[in-house]
N, C-alpha and C positions, 0 to 999 in steps of 0.2 A: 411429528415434531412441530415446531413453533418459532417463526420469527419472530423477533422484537426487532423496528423498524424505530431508530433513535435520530431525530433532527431537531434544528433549534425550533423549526413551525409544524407545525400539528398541519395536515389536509384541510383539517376542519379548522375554522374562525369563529368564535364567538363573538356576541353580539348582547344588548343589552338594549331593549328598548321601554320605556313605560312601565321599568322597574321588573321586566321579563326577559330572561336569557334566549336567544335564537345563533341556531347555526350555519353559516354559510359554507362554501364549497373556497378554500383558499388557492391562492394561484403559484403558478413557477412552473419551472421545465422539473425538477426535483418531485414536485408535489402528483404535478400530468403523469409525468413518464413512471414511478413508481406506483400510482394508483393503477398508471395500465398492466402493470402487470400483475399486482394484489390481484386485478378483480380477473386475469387472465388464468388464476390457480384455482377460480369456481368452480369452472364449468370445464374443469381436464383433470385427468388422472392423480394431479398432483392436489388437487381439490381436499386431502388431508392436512394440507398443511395450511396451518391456523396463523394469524397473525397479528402481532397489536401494534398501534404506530405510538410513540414517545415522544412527547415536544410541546411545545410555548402554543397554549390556544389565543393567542392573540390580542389580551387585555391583562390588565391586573384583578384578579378577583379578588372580595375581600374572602379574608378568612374562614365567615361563617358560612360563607355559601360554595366554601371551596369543596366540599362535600357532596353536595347537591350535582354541581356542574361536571366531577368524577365520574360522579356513577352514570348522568347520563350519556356521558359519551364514549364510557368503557362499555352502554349496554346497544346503546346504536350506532354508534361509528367505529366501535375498536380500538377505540384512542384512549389513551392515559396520558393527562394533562400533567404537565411541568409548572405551577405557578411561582409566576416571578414579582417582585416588588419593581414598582416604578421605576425608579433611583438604579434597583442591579441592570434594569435590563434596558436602562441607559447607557448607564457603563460599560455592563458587556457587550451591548448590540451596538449600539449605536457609538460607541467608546474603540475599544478594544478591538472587535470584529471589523469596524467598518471604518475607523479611521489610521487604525494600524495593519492590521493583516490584508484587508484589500484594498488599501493603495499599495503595501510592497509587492503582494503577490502577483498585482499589474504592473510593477515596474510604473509605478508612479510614487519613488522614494521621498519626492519630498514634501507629501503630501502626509507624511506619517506623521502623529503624534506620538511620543515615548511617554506615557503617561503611565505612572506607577500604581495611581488607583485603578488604572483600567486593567492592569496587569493583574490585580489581585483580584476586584471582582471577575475577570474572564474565569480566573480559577474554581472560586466560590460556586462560579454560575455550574462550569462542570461537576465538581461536587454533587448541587445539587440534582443533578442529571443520571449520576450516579444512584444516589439517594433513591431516586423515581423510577432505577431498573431494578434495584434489589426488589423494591416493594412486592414488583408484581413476575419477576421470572421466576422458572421453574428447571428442573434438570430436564436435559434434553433439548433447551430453550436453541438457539442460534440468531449472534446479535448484530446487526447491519447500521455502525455509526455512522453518517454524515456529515461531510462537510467542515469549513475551518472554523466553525463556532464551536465546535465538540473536537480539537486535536488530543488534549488532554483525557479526552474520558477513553477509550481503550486501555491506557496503563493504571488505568482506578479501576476499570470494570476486570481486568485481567488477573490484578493483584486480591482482588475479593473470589474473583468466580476462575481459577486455573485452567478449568477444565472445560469450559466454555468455548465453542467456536466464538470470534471476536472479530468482524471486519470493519474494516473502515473506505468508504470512498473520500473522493476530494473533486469537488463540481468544478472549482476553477482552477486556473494553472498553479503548477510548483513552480518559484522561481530558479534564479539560476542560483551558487552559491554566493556570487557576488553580490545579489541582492537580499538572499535573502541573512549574511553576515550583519548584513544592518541593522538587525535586530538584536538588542541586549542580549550578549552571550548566553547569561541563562536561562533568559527567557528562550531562545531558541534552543538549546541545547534539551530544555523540557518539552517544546512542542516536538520535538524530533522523538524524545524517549516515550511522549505521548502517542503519536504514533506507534511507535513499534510496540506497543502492548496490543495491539491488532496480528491474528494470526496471518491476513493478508489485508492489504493497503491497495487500494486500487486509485488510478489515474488515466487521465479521457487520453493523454497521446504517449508516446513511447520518451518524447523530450520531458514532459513532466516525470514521469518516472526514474531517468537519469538524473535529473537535477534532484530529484529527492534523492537516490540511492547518494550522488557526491557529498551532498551536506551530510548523511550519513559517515559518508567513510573520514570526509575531513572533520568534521566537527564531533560527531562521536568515537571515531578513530575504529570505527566495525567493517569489518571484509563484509564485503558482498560482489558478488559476482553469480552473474546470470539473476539477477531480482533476488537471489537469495542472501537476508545478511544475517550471519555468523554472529551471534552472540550468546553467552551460557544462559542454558535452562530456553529459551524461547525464539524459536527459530519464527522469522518471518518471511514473506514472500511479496514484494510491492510489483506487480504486474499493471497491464495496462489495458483498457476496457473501453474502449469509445461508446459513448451513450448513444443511444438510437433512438426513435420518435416510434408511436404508434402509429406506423406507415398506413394501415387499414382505415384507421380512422380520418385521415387527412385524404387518402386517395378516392375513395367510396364516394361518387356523385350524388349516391343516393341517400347515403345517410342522414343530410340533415336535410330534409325540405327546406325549409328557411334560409338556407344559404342563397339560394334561386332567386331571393326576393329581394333579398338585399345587394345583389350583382346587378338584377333590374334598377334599382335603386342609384346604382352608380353611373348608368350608362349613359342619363343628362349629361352627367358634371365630369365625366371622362372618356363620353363616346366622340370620334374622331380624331382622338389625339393618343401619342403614345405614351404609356405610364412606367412611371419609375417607382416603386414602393421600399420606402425605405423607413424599416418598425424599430426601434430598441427603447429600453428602459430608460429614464432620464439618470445618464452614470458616462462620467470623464473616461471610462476604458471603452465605451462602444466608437469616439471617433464621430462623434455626431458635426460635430463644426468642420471636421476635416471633410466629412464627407458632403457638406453642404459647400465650400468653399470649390471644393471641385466639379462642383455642380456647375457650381458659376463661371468658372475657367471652360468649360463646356461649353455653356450657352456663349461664350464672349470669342471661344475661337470658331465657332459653326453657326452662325447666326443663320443660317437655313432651315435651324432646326426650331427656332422660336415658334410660338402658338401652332406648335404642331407637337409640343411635350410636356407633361408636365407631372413635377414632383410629389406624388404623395408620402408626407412626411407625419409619421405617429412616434409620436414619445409619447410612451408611458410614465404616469411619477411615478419616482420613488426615493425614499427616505426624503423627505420632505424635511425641512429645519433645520438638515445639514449645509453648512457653511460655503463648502462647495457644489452642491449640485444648486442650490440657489442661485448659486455666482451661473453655474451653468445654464441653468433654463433663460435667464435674461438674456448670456449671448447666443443662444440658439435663437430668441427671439430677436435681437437685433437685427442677428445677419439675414433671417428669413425677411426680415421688414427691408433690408438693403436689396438683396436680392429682387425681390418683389417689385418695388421701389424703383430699379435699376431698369430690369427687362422687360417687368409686364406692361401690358395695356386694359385698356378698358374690355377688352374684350377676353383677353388671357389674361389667367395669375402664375403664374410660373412655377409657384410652391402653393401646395391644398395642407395647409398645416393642423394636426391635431392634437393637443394634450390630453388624452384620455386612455384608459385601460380599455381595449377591445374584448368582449365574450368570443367565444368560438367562430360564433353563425359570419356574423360580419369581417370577422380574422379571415376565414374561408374565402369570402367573398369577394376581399382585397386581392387578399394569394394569387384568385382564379381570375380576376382582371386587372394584372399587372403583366405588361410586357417583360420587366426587367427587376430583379430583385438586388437592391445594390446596400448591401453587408459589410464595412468598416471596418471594425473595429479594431481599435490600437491593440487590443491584448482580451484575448476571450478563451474561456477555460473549454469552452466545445460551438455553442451558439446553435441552441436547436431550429431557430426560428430558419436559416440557410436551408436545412432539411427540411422543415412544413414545407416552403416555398413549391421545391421541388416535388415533394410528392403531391400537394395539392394540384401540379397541374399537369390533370386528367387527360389531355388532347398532347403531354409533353413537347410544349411551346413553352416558352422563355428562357430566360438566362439570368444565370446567377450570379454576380458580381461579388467575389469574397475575399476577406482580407488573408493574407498569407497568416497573420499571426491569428488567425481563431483556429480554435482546434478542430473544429468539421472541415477544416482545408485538407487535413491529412487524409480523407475519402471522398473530396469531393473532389477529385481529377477532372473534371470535366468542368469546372466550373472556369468563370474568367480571376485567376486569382491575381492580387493586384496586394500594391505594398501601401500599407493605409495613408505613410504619414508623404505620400507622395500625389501632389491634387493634378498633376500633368498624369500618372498613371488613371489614377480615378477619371479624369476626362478622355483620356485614349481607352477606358476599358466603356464609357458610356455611350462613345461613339461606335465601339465593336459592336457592343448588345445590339443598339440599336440598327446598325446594318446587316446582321447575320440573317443567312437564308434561313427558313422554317426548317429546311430538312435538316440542316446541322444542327440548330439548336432540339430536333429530336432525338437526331442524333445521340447527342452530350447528354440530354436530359434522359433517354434510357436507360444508360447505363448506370448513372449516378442513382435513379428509379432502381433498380435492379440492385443495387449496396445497401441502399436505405433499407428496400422491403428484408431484405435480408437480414443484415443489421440491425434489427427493430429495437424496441425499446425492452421487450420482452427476454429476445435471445440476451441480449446485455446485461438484465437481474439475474437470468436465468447461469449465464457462465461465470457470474461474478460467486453465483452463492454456491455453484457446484465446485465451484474451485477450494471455496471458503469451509462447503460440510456435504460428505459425501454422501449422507442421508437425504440434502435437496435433489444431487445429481438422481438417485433412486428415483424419487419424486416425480424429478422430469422428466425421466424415461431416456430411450435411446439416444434422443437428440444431448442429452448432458454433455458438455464439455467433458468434466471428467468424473471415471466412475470410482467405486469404492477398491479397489484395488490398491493405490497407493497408500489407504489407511491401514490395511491390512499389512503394511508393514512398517506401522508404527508401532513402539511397543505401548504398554498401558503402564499411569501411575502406578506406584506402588502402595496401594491403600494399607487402611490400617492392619486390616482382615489377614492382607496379603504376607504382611512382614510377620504379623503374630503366625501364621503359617510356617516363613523362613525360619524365623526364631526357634520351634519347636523343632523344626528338623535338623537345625542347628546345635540342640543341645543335648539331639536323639543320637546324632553322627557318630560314625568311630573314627572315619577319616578324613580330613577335611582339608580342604585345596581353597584358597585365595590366589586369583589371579587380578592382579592390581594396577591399574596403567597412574603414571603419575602427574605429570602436565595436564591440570584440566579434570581430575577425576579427586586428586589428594589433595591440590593444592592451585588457588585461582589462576591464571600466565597473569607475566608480568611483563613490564618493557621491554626486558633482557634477560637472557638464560638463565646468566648468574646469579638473577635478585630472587630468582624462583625457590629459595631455599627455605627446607623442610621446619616447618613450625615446632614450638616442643610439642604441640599437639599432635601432629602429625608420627611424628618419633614414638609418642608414648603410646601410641594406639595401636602401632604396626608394633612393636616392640612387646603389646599384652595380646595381641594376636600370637605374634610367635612362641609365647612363653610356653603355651599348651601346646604339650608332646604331640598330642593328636592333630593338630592343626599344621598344615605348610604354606606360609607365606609366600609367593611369587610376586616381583616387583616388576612389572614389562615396559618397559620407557624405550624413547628415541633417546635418551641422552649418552653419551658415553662411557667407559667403563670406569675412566677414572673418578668421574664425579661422582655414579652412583656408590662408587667403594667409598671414596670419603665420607661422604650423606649417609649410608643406611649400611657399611659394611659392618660395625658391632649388634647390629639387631639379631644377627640370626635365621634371616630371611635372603631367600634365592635372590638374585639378580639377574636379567636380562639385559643385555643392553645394544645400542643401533638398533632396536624392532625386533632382537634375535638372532643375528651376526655372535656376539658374546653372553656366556651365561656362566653365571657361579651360582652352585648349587649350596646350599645350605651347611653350613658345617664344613667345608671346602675352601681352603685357601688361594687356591688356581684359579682364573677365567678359562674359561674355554671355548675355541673357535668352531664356530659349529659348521665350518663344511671349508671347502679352497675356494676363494672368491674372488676375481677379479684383482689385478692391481696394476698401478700405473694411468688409471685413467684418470686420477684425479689433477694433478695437475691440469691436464688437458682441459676437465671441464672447469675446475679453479678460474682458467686465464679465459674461457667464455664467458662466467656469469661477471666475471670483473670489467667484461670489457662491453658486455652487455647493456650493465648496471651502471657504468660509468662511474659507480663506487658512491648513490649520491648521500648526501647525508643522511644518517640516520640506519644504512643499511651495512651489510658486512657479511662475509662467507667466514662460516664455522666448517673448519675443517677437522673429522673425528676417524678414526683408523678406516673404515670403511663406507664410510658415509659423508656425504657435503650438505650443509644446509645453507640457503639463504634467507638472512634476518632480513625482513623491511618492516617491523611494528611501527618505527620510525619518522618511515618513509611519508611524505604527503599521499594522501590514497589515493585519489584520481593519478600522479604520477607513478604509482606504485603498480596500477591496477594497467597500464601501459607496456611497463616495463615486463609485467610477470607475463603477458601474453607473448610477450616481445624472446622472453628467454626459452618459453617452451618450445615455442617453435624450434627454435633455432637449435636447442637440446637435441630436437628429435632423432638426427643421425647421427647422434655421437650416442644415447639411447640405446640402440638398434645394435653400433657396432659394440658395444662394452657387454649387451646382456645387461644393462638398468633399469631401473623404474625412479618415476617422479609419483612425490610422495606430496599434493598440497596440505599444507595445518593452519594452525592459526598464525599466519602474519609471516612464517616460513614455506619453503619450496623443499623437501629436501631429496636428494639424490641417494640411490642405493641400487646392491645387485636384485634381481629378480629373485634369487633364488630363496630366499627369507622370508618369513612375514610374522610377526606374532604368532598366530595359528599353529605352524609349524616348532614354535618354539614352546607354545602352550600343551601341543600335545606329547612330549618327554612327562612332563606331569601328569596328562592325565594319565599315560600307561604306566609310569613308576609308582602312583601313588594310589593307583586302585581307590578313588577316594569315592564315599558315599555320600559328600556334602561336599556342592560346587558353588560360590560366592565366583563373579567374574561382574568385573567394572571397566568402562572405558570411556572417552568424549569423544574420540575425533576416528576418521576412515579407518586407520592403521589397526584399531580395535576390532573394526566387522571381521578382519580374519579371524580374532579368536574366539568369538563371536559366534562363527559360521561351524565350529571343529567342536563344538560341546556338543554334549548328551541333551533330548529335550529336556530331562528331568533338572538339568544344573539352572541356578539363579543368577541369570546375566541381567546386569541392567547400566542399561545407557545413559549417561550423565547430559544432560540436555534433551531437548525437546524435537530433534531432529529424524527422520527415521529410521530404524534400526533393525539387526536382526537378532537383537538381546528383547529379554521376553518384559523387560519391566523399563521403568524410566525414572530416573530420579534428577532434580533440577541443577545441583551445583555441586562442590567440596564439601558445602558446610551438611548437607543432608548424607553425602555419603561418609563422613566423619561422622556425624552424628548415628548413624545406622551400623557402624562397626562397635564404637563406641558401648552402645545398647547391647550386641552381642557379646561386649566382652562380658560384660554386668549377669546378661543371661547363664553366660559359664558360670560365672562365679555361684551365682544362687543357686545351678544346679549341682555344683561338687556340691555346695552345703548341705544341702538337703540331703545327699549321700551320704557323708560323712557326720 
């Protein structure tokens, strides 16, 4: 197999000097942590599996040389470049990306711009991202999108390639639904369906994931439950995956010589006093002024600790020319000059202030002579630099001061976690570091040593893509999250090949059995039961089905007996109805009960789900001779998705005593005896009708029973993309209308030919 690796920046950076292109090594936690584990598939078993990276090589190239710079870095780096024009990848990057989606996504609302060109080139930009995977994937391919620059491209790459594994991660946080509401209806409403064209969606903590799955159910109005969400043709999975670091490479003394030099390097200007290291990117979510301010509330309540401490402060730039991080660098520069200004002497500075990108060697160096690592930030989608800290130090001494809102708090339990926008916490956690005994601080630093290594950056590619295509799990061997097992009980499209197959055995038949479920397989759901009614399409199709003597129609629905007689009782076709509780056979006037089943319990559970449900708006209990269903399509999901756990429970010994079963569907709950099932009602036909040609269709659970009761040789196929024990898969109503349709056509040409 074959990864395609799709992000807005390429590994690689080009460069252009004296009218010659050169390639540099690009930076980021995205760029590190997925390079460690590309180059972790060389030299192991998984070492077949090939890969190409996708993305913005980091200039504008012009046109004529945009050929040149392709080939060479599809021949030595593996990368296929994305070229963008000045102007788009303003708009989208610097636009779009950067001043709409990550100030909301850190809950820094009113920092957003609504700007409607940036909304359009975001799109374009995905487009052409699109454009740049067609060019160069292949079957067999499995695609790993990145991050909030590419939300949109899963539902372009899904819609061309079906059959595609298609993931997507997300580096920084999901908001909540309240924030992220703020964003023009439909502009969110497409980053959400953008999303879901990813076969799994992954997120660094279990909050991010929740808050995606809510804007899901509220704003798309789709069930999901347990990460899974329910929609026709394309089942998704948004789980949660905390990023890990290349623990080896940060822990290893030995690794880089040069780090050793540049530690000697440090010990003039930091030997005798104790250090506080505090690194982030220049960006209003790290908390950098919050965190200097409590700096100062420290020095101002402990004045015993002066010229005996001091701050080493690294900002990295970045995005440079943007309005606010400008505004920001001055007042980091202020306060450190106040600070400064205020406490130090001639002999002490209080803050060692840097604005530069650190390389590895001296990163290392810092790590390894810092007492204290003090981590902020207002709102962080994981914050690998927490975890360098701690694995870099080798003798596990020091302490990690971390904000509760980044998302490496949620494995860093031992760390001092502290609430950023509080500078009295930050000064009581600067005063703990600094007093902790060495044996506690190895304590703490062991264990979280011990998550890390474990946790690596590797394990975290490695369970995302086995989740995502069960041919990596192969790859990766035992260690795999998960194995090919669960795919083996997916069924497969229906190719062309496949139905020209059906088709023939179709027109070869003497006997032929239709078993038809209707919700969801004949006809899309709809708000309410009642709007669900049968198309002329639908009528005429079932209707030129029945016409041929040889053929028997069976309709198997949850609905009840009256509606289906009204709906489809002149066709000429059986009826089932409740699951199989009720059937009219063909040519028969009578329904018929198909066994003694319980009565009297409905009431009883009636006045549970009403008093459960509290009756809110939007929901209602359908009451049918032997069955109860509750409606909440309605319903607000996250209150919906409360309620429905709230009812099962509570179900359970009224379950037990009646002999029932709970039946979940789409947006309903419904109650029934145990004794029934599709299956049971499917198999009258198959022994009545001896047939030698089986068509059997369904969407939802209720179906795997009759599903599970066919011959191998019958043609079942599962309406969605969800896993099944029907042998084929087809995506919606309109393909399964359309593939009856076809067979009628085939009949017909084959009488003629006959006659």
């Amino acid at each position: 197999m074959r990864l395609l690796v799709v992000s807005n920046r390429l590994p690689i950076h080009v460069t252009v000097e004296q009218g010659q292109f050169g390639f540099t090594q690009s930076t980021g936690g995205l760029v590190s942590g997925l390079s460690s584990y590309l180059d972790s598939l060389k030299g192991s078993a998984s070492g077949d599996v090939e890969y190409i990276w996708v993305g913005w090589p980091g200039l504008t190239v012009l046109h004529t040389l945009q050929e040149q710079v392709k080939s060479r870095m599809q021949r030595e780096f593996r990368a296929h470049p994305v070229f963008l024009a000045e102007e788009a990848m303003d708009k989208f990057y610097h636009g779009f990306c950067n001043k709409i989606l990550w100030p909301l996504f850190h809950y820094f609302p009113s920092y957003a711009v609504y700007d409607q060109e940036y909304w359009l080139q975001y799109k374009e930009v995905n487009e052409l991202f699109l454009d740049a995977v067609l060019d160069i994937v292949e079957p067999g391919d499995v695609i790993w999108v990145h991050d909030y620059h590419l939300m949109l491209l899963p539902r372009l790459l899904s819609e061309k390639l079906p059959k595609t594994p298609i993931g997507f991660f997300l580096h920084i946080p999901f908001p909540s639904y309240e924030i992220f509401r703020l964003l023009p209806t439909a502009w969110g409403k497409e980053l959400l369906e953008g999303l879901l064209g990813a076969k799994l969606v992954g997120f660094h903590t279990e909050d991010y994931t929740q808050h995606f799955l809510d804007c899901v159910r509220i704003q798309l109005g789709l069930d999901a439950e347990k990460g899974k969400i329910r929609r026709m043709g394309h089942p998704v999975q948004a789980a949660t995956f905390p990023m890990g670091i290349d623990f080896a490479k940060f822990n290893d003394p030995n690794s880089l010589p040069e780090v050793q030099r540049y530690q000697d390097s440090l010990k003039p200007i930091l030997g005798g006093v104790k250090t506080v290291l505090s690194i982030d990117r220049l960006d209003y979510s790290k908390g950098i002024t919050n965190r200097l301010r409590g700096y100062a509330l420290f020095l101002e309540e402990n004045p015993e600790w002066r010229e005996r401490l001091v701050l080493l402060l690294i900002v990295v730039p970045s995005r440079i020319g943007v309005e606010h991080y400008q505004q920001l660098k001055k007042q980091i520069d202020e306060i450190v000059g106040q600070i400064n200004g205020r406490f130090g002497s001639v002999s002490w500075t209080p803050i060692i202030y840097q604005y530069k990108f650190l390389p590895i060697e001296p990163l290392l160096a810092m790590y390894r002579s810092s007492d204290v690592a003090l981590i902020t930030p207002l709102r962080d989608g994981m914050n690998l630099i927490a975890k360098e800290y701690i694995a870099a130090r080798t003798d596990r001494t020091g302490v990690l001061i971390l904000s509760q809102l980044a998302g490496a708090a949620k494995e860093a339990s031992e760390a001092l976690i502290i609430n950023p926008n509080s500078l009295e916490e930050i000064a009581g956690a600067l005063k703990q570091a600094l007093l902790m005994p060495r044996e506690e601080q190895i304590r703490r630093n062991t264990i979280m040593q011990e998550q890390f290594r474990t946790e690596n950056v590797v394990k975290w590619s490695g369970d995302f893509l086995g989740r995502l295509s069960p041919e990596v799990a192969e790859n990766e061997g035992p260690s795999a999250s998960v194995s090919a097992t669960r795919s083996e009980q997916r069924p497969v499209g229906l190719s062309a090949g496949a139905e020209a197959v059906l088709c023939q055995d179709y027109t070869q038949a003497q006997r032929r059995l239709f078993l038809l479920d209707y919700d969801g397989t004949l006809i899309p759901f709809a708000t309410e039961p009642g709007l669900a009614v049968p198309s002329l399409e639908v009528l005429k199709t079932l209707a030129a089905l029945a016409s041929d003597s040889s053929s028997e129609v069976v309709l198997l629905s949850g609905r009840d007996r009256t509606t289906l007689n009204t709906w489809f009782g002149r066709l000429g076709i059986s009826l089932v109805a409740e699951h199989g509780i009720w059937l009219k056979e063909q040519g028969v006037a009578s329904w018929q009960l198909t066994s003694n089943y319980p009565e009297g319990w409905q009431k009883e559970i009636r006045a549970l789900l009403l008093n459960m449900s509290q009756n809110p708006p939007g929901s209602f209990v359908e009451e049918k001779e032997y069955t109860l269903a509750w409606h909440y399509r309605r319903v607000d999901p996250s209150k919906a998705e409360v309620l429905l756990k709230g009812i099962q429970t509570a179900l359970q010994p009224l379950l037990d005593k009646w002999q029932l079963q709970l039946l979940p569907g789409n947006k309903v709950l419904e109650i029934r005896p145990r004794s029934m099932d599709k299956g049971k009602a499917a198999r009258r036909w198959l022994q009545s009708a001896d047939p030698d040609f089986i068509l059997a269709m369904g969407d939802d659970t209720t179906d795997e029973d009759m599903f599970e009761v066919l011959p191998p040789w019958a043609y079942s196929l599962k309406v969605g993309r969800e896993p099944s024990l029907a042998r084929f898969q087809v995506d919606g109503p309109t393909e399964v209308l359309g593939l009856l349709g076809r067979l009628g056509k085939e009949r017909v040409t084959a009488v003629q030919k006959v006659t």
